[in-house]
C-alpha positions in Angstrom: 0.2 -16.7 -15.6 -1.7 -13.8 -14.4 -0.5 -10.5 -15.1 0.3 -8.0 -12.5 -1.3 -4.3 -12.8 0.4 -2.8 -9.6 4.5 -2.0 -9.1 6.8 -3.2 -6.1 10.1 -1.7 -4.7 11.8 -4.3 -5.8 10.4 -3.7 -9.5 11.5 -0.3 -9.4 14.8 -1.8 -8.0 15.5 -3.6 -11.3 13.8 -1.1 -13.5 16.3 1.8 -12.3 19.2 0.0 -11.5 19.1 1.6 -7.9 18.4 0.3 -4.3 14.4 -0.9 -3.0 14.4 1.8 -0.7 14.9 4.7 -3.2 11.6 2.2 -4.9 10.1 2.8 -2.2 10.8 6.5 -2.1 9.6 6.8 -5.4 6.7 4.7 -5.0 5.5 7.2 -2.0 6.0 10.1 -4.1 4.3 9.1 -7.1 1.4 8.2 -4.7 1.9 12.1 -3.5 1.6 13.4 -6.8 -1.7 11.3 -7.6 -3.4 11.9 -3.7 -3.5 8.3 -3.3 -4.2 7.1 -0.1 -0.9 5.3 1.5 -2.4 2.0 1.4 -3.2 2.6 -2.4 -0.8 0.7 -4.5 0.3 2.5 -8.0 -0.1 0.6 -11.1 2.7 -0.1 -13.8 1.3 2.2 -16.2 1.0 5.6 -13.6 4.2 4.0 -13.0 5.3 4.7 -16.3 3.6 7.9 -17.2 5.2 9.3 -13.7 8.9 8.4 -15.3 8.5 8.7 -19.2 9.0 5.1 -19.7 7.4 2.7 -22.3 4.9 0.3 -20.7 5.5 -2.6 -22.6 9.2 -2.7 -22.3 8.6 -2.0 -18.2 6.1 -4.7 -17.9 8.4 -7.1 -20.0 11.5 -6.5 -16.9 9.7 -7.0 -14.1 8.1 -10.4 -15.3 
């Protein structure tokens, strides 16, 4: 199984505990913070260092 390197909503869902669209509210500030283009997707581990959170236990909910 290939492993992903970018994050969804719905991965941020689970990860938080909180709704898709707060994901996706999140998602579009991180990409803010990093002047990424909106069709630029963020990867797990920006995903991470943007919320203090361990990338291997991250990577290991969303798979």
């Amino acid at each position: 199984m290939a492993k992903r390197i970018c994050i969804y909503p719905k991965d941020v869902a689970i990860i938080t505990g909180k709704t898709e669209r707060y994901g996706r509210s999140l998602l579009k500030r991180i990409r803010e913070r990093l002047n990424k283009e909106k069709h630029q997707v963020v990867s797990v581990s920006e995903f991470c260092d943007y919320m203090g959170l361990n990338e291997e236990e991250v990577k290991r909910s969303i798979i």
